[in-house]
N, C-alpha and C positions, 0 to 999 in steps of 0.2 A: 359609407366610404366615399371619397371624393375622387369622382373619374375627368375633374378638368384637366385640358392638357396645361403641362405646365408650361411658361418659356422662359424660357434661360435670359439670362441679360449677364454683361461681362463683370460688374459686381459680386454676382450667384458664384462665379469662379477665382476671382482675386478681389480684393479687397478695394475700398473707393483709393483715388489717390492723394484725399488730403486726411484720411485715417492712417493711412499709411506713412503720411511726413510727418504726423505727430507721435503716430507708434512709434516711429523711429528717433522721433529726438529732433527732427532736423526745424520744426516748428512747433507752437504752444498753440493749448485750444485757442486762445483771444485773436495770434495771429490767424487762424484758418477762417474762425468768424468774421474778421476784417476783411481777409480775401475775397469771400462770398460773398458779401454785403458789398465790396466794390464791383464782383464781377456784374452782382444783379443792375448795378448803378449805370454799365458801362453794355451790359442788352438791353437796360429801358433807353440809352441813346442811339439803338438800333446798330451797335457795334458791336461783332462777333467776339469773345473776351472769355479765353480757356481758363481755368484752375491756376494752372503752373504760372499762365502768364500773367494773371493777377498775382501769384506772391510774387513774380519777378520783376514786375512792376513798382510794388509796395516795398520794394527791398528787401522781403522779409524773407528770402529766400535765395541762395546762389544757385546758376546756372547746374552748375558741378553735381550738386547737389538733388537737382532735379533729373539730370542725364539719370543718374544713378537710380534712382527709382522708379521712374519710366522705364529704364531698361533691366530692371529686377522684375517689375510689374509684367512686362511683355515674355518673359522667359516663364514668369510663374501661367500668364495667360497660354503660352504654348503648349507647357506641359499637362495641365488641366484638357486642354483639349486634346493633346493626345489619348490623357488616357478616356474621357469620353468616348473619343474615336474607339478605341482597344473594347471599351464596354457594351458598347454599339455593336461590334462587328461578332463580340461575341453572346449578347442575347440574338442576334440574325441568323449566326450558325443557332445555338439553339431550339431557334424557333423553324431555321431549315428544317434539323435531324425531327422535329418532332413532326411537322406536316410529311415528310419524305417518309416516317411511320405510320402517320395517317394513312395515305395513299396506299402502303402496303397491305396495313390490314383491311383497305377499301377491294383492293385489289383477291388480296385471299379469299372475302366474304362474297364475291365475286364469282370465283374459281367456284368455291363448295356449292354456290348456287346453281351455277350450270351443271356442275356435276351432281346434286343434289333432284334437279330436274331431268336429267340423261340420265340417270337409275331408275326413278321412279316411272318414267314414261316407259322404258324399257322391259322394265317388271310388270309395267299393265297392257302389256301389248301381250301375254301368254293367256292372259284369264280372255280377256280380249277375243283371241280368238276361239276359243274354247266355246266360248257365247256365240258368234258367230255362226263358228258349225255346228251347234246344237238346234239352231232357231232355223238357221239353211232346211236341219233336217224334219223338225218340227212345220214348216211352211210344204216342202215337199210330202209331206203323208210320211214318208218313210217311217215315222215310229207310229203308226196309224193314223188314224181319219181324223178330220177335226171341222167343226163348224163353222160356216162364213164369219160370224162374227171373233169367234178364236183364231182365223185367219189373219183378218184384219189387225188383231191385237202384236200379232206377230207380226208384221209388215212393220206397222208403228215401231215394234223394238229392233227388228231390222234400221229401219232408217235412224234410228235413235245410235245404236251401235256405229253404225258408218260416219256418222256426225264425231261420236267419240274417239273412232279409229284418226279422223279427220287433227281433232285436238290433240292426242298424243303424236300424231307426227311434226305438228305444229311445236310444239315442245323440244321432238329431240332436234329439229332442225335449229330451235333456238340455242338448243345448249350445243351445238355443233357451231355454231356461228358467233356465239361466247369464247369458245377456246381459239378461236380464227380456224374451222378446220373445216367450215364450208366451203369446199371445194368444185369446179366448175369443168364440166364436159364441153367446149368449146367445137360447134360443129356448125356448119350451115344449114340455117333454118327457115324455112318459109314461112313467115309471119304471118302470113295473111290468111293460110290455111291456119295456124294455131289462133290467128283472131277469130276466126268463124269457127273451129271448133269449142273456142270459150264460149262462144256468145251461145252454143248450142246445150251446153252443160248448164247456161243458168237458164234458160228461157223456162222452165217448168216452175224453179223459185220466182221466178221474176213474175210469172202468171198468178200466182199463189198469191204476191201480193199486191198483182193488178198493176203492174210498172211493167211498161214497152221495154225492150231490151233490142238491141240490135248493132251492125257494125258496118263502119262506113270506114273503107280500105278502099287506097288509090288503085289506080291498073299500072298493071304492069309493076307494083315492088320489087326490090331484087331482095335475093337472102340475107339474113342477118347473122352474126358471129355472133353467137349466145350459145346457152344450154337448154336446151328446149325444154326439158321436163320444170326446171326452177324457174322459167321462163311462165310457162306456162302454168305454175302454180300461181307466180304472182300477178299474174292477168285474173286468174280465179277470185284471189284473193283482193285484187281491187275492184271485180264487180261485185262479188259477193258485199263489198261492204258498201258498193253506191245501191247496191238494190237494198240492202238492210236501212239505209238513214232515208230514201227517199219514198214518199207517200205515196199512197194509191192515185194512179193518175197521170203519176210524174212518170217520168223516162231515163236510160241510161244506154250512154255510144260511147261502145269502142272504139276509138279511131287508129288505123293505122296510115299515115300520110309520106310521103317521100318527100326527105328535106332538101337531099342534093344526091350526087351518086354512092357519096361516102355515108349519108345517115338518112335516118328512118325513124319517123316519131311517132309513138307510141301514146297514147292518152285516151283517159276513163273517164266522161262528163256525167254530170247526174244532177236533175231537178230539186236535189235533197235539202235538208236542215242546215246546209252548209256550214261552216267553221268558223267562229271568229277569228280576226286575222293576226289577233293577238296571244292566241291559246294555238297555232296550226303547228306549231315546234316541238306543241306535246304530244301529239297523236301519235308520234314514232318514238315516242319513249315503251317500253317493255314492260306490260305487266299494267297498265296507267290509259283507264279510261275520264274523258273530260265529265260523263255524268259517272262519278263514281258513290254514287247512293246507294244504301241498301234499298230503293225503291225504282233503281233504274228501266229504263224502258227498254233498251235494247242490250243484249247477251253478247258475249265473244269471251276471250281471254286475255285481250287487248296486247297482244304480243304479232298480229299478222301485218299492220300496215311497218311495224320494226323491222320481221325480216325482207317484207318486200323491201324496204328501203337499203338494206344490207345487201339481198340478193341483186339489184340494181346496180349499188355499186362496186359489189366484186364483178361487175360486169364491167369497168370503168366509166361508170354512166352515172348519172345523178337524177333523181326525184323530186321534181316540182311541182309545187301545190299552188294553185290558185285559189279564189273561194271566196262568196259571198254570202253572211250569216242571214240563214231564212233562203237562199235563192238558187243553192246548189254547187258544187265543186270539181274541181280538175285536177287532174293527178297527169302529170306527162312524164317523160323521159327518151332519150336519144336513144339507138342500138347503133353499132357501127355491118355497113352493109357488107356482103363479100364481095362486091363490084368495084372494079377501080375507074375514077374519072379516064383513067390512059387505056383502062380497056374497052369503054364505050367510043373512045374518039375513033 
């Protein structure tokens, strides 16, 4: 099948105009072939020399006569493009209604996902705990004795359990944030306390894999207008992932800095694997890790740096990445403070 584009020329739509003086009577082939042979005669002497005005030239044609078909030609020419125009406008609706279909059933496929994810997560938070309090009471003796190394086993599905407790809330938060129904408890927060109790939540993973962990917060910050628990989740959730990419050895700081009276920046550095600068658009896609092998090195659900990005900006605040591929990465963002410039002055 041939996909050249085509291009019109004013021929494609009305007819030449010395076909036209001879379909009509008003000149004989011999006379058009005289024309043309003079007109070429009269550009090899570098003189501009139209169709009409070589037959008008040669006699072989009255003025009147020409009017007349030029201005049949130019009527036929408008109409032609009219309806072009009309053809045009109507494969573009068309092709509108059909993309504006598209979108929808992007749109539904969409919807049944989140909700597809908001059931399923919902439904495994019952067995979920079930597990929970059975192993609570298995570790406790309570259903009798059990051996150090039986203990241990249990401890491991403990931690196992809480990891998964961890992922299905990761989920309904996603599919809460799908329907736009992440919702924000706006109150004054002390950052600097939730910085250092982040940095305190991972210092045990962070030892585990031999990476310094620690946070370096200005004096004196004022409070920020946020929601402290989503806040605070997604502080988790961007060291949990600079401690996850960054090698033994390497390091990860919190920082929290005072920008002015009004803002407060917030940022997660890390000695890690860094990003290439041309794949960093992907990492807050949902569901969509950049090594997505079946042989990949590191685990997630690749849905956490998405809603920290979401949860930032129902904050009205934006998420900026920095990043050098091999030499580690930067995640920052603004908070706005409860202090006002007028009430320091």
């Amino acid at each position: 099948m041939n996909t050249q584009p085509v291009h019109l020329s004013p021929e494609m739509l009305v007819s030449r105009l010395g076909d036209s003086l001879v379909h009509k009577g008003h000149i004989s082939e011999a006379d058009l072939q005289k024309a043309l042979a003079y007109q070429q005669e009269q550009l090899a002497q570098g003189k501009t020399c139209l169709l009409g005005q070589a037959l008008l030239d040669l006699n072989l044609l009255k003025q009147s006569a020409l009017d007349q078909v030029v201005t049949e030609q130019i009527i036929q020419l408008r109409n032609a493009l009219q309806a072009a125009n009309r053809s045009l406008e109507e494969r573009v609706q068309q092709r509108t209604a059909e993309l504006q279909g598209a979108l929808e059933r992007l749109s539904e496929l969409g919807q049944m996902k989140a909700n597809f994810v908001s059931n399923i997560s919902h439904e495994l938070r019952t067995p979920l705990t079930h597990i929970k309090g059975y192993l609570e009471l298995l570790v406790s003796e309570s259903l009798g004795a059990i051996t150090g190394e039986q203990k241990h086993a249990l401890h491991v599905s403990q931690q196992s359990a809480v990891r998964l407790e961890g992922l299905i809330d990761e989920l309904i938060m996603f599919s809460l944030a799908s329907r736009g129904e992440l919702s924000l408890r706006l109150e004054a927060v002390d950052i600097a306390r939730l910085a250092n109790m982040s940095i305190k939540s991972m210092e045990q993973k962070a030892k585990d894999r031999g990476v310094s962990v620690h946070a370096v917060v200005d004096r004196d910050v004022p409070p920020v207008q946020a929601d402290s628990q989503k806040i605070a989740w997604a502080l988790a959730q961007l060291l949990d992932n600079a401690i996850k990419f960054t090698p033994s050895g390497g390091r990860v700081v919190l920082g929290v800095q005072r920008e002015s009276a009004n803002l407060v920046i917030v940022s997660v550095t890390d000695t890690g694997i860094g990003i290439p600068p041309q794949r960093i658009e992907e990492i807050f896609e949902p569901f969509h890790q950049l090594d997505s092998s079946s042989t990949r090195k590191y685990g997630g659900t690749g849905i956490g740096l998405s809603l920290v990005r979401q949860i930032v900006e129902a904050h009205g605040s934006m998420i900026e990445v920095s990043s050098v591929d091999g030499h580690g990465s930067t995640f920052k963002f603004p908070l706005l403070t409860t202090v006002s410039e007028d009430a320091e002055s």
